[in-house]
C-alpha positions as CSV (number, residue, x, y, z in Angstrom):
1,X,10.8,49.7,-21.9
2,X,8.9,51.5,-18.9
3,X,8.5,54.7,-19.6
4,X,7.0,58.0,-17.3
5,X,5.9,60.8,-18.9
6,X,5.7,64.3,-17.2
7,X,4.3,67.5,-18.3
8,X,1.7,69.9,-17.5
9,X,-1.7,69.5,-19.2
10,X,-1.8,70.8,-22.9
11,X,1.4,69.3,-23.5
12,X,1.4,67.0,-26.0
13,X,1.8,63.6,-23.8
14,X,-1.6,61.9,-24.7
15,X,0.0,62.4,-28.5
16,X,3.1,60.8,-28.0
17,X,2.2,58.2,-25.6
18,X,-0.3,56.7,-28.9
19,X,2.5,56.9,-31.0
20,X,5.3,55.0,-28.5
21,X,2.2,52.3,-28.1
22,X,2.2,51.3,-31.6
23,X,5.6,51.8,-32.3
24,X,7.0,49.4,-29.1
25,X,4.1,47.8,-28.6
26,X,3.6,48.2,-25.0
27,X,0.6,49.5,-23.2
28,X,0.0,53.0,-21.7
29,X,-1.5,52.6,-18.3
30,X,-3.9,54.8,-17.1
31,X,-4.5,55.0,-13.1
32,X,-7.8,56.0,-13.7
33,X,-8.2,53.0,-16.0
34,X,-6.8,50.6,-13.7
35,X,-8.5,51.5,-10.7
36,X,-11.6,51.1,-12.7
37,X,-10.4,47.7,-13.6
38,X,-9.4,46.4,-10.7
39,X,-12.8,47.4,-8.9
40,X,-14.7,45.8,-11.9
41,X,-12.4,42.6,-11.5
42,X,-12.7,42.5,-7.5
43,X,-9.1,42.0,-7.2
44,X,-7.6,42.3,-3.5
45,X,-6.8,45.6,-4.0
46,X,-9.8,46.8,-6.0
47,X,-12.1,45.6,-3.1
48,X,-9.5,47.8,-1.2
49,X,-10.5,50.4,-3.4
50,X,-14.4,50.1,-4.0
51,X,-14.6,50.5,0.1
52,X,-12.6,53.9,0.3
53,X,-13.8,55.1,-2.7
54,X,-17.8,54.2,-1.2
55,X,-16.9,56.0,2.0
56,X,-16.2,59.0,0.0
57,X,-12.1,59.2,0.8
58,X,-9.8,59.1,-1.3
59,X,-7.8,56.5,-2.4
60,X,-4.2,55.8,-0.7
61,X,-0.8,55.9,-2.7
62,X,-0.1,52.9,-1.5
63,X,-3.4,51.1,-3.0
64,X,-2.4,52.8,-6.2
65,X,0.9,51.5,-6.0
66,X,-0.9,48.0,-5.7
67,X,-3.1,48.3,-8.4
68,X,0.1,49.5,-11.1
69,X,2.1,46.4,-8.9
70,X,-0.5,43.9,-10.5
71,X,-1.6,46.1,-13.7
72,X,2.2,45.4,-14.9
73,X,2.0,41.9,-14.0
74,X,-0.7,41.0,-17.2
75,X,0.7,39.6,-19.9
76,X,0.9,42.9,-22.2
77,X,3.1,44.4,-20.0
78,X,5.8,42.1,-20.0
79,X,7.7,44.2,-22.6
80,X,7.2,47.1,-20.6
81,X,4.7,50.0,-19.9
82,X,4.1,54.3,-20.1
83,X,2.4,55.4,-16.7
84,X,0.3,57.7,-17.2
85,X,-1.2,60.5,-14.4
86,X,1.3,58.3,-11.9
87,X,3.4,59.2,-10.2
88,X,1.8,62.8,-9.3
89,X,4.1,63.7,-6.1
90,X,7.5,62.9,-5.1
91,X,5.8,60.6,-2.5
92,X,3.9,58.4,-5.1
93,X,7.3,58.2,-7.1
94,X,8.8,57.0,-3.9
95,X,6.5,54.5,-3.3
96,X,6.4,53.2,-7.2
97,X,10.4,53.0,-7.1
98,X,10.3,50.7,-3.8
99,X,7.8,48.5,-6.0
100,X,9.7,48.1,-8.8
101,X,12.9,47.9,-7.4
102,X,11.0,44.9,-5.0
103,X,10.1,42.9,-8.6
104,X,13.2,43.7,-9.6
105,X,12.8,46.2,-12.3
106,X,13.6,50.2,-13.0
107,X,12.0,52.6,-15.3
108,X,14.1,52.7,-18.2
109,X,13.6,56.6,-18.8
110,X,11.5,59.8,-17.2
111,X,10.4,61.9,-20.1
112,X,9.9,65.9,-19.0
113,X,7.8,67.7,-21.9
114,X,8.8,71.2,-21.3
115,X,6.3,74.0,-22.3
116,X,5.6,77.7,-22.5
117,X,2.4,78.0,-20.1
118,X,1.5,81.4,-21.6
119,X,1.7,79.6,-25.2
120,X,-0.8,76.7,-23.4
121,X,-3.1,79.1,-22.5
122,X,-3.2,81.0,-26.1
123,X,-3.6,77.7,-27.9
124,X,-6.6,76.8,-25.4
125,X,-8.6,80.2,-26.1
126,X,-8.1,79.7,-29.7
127,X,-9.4,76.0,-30.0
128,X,-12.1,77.6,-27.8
129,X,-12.8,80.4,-29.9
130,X,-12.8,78.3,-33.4
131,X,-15.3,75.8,-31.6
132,X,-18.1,78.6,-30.6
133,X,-17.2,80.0,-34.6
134,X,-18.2,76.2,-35.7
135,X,-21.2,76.1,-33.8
136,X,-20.0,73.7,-31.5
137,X,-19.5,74.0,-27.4
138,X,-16.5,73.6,-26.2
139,X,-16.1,71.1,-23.1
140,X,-16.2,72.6,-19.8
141,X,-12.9,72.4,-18.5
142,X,-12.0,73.5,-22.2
143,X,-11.1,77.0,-21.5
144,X,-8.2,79.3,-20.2
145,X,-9.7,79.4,-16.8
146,X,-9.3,75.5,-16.1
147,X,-6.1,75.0,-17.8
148,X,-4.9,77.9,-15.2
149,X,-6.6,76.1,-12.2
150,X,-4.4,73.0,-13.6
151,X,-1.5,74.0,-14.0
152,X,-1.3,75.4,-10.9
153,X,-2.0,72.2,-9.6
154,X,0.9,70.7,-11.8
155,X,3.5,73.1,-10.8
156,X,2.8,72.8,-6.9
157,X,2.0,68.4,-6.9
158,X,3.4,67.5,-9.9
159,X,6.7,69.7,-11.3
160,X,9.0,68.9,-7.8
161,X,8.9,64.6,-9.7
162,X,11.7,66.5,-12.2
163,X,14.2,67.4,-9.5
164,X,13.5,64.2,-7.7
165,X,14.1,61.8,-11.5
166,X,16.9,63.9,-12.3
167,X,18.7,63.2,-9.2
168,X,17.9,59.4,-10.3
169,X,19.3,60.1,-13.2
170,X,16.5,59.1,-15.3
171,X,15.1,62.3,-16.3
172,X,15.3,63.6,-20.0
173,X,13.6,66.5,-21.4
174,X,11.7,67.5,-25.0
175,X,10.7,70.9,-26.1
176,X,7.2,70.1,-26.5
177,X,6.7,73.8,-28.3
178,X,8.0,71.8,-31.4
179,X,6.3,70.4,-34.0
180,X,4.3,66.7,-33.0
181,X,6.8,65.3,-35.5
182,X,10.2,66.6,-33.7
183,X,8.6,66.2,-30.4
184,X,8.9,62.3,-31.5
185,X,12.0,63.0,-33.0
186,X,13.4,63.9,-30.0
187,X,11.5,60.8,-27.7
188,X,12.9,58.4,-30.4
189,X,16.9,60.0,-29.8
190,X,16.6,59.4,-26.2
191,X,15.0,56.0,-26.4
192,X,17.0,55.0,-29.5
193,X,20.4,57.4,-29.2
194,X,21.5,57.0,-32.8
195,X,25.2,56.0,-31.9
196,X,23.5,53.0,-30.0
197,X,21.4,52.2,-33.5
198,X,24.5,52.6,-35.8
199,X,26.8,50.2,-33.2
200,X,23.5,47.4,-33.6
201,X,23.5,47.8,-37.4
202,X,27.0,47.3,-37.9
C-alpha cells in the first residue's frame, strides 16, 4: 500500500500516518529522515547531498527523488510506504510518478485532509494559551503567527498537488474537522471500501 498524504499543517496527518503504520505495517518515510540517512550512510546519492547541502544550496528534486528511489528499496518497504513532506509541488510529484512508474509501481491512493484554516488557527492560540497557563513555553513556531506564515506556504507550493492527483485519479479526501476516530474512519473506507471487505469475507 503506498500511500501520500496532503494537508496543511495542523491537520491531523502526523496522527493518522502512526496509526496506518501499526495497522498495515509499513513505514512512514520522512524526506527529512531520509536525507539524513542517506548522508549518514554515504550512499551515492547522500554524497550527492552532503556536497550541496555544504555549499549552502539547496537540495534538487531530483536528488530527493533518488534518495525515496532507494529509501523504498529496504526491505521494510516492500509492502509499501506513506511519504511524508514529499511531494511538495506539482514538479516533485512529477518527478516521483516517473520513478515509480520506472520500478514499476503506482501509489495506491492520495489522501487530501481538508481543513478550516480559521479553525487551525484558533486551536493553535488555545494550545498556546493553556501552555503559558501551565507554566510551560510554548515552542517557537507554536503560535498563530507561524501557522499563518505556513499555510501560506501550503496553499501557494503545496495545495495545486490536489488538482494535479485528482486528475490522476488517485485523490481522495477526509474532513479532518472530525473527530481523530472518524478521521480514521474515513481513511480505513477508502483504503478498505466495505463492499470490497464484505465480497473477501464471503
Amino acid at each position: 500500500m503506498k500511500l501520500i498524504l496532503l494537508g496543511p499543517p495542523g491537520a491531523g496527518k502526523g496522527t493518522q500516518a502512526v496509526r496506518l503504520v501499526e495497522k498495515h505495517g509499513i513505514p512512514q518515510l520522512s524526506t527529512g529522515d531520509m536525507l539524513r540517512a542517506a548522508v549518514n550512510a554515504g550512499t551515492p546519492v547522500g554524497v550527492k547531498a552532503k556536497a550541496v547541502m555544504a555549499a549552502g544550496n539547496l537540495v534538487s528534486d531530483d536528488i530527493v527523488v533518488g534518495i525515496v528511489a532507494d529509501r523504498i528499496e529496504e526491505p521494510d518497504a516492500h509492502n509499501g510506504f506513506i511519504l511524508d513532506g514529499f511531494p511538495r509541488t506539482v514538479a516533485q510529484a512529477e518527478a516521483l510518478d516517473r520513478m515509480l512508474a520506472q520500478k514499476g509501481m503506482h501509489l495506491d491512493a492520495v489522501i487530501e485532509f481538508q481543513v478550516d484554516e480559521s479553525i487551525l488557527l484558533s486551536r493553535i492560540e488555545k494550545r498556546v494559551a493553556e501552555t503559558i497557563a501551565a507554566g510551560g513555553t510554548p515552542r517557537k513556531d507554536d503560535n498563530a503567527e507561524a501557522l499563518k506564515a505556513r499555510l501560506e506556504s501550503y496553499r501557494n507550493e503545496t495545495a495545486p498537488l490536489s488538482d494535479y492527483y485528482r486528475k490522476c485519479g488517485d485523490l481522495y479526501t477526509v474532513d479532518a474537522m472530525k473527530s481523530i476516530e472518524e478521521v480514521t474512519a474515513e481513511i480505513d473506507d477508502i483504503l478498505e471500501p466495505p463492499e470490497l471487505g464484505a465480497a473477501s469475507s464471503a
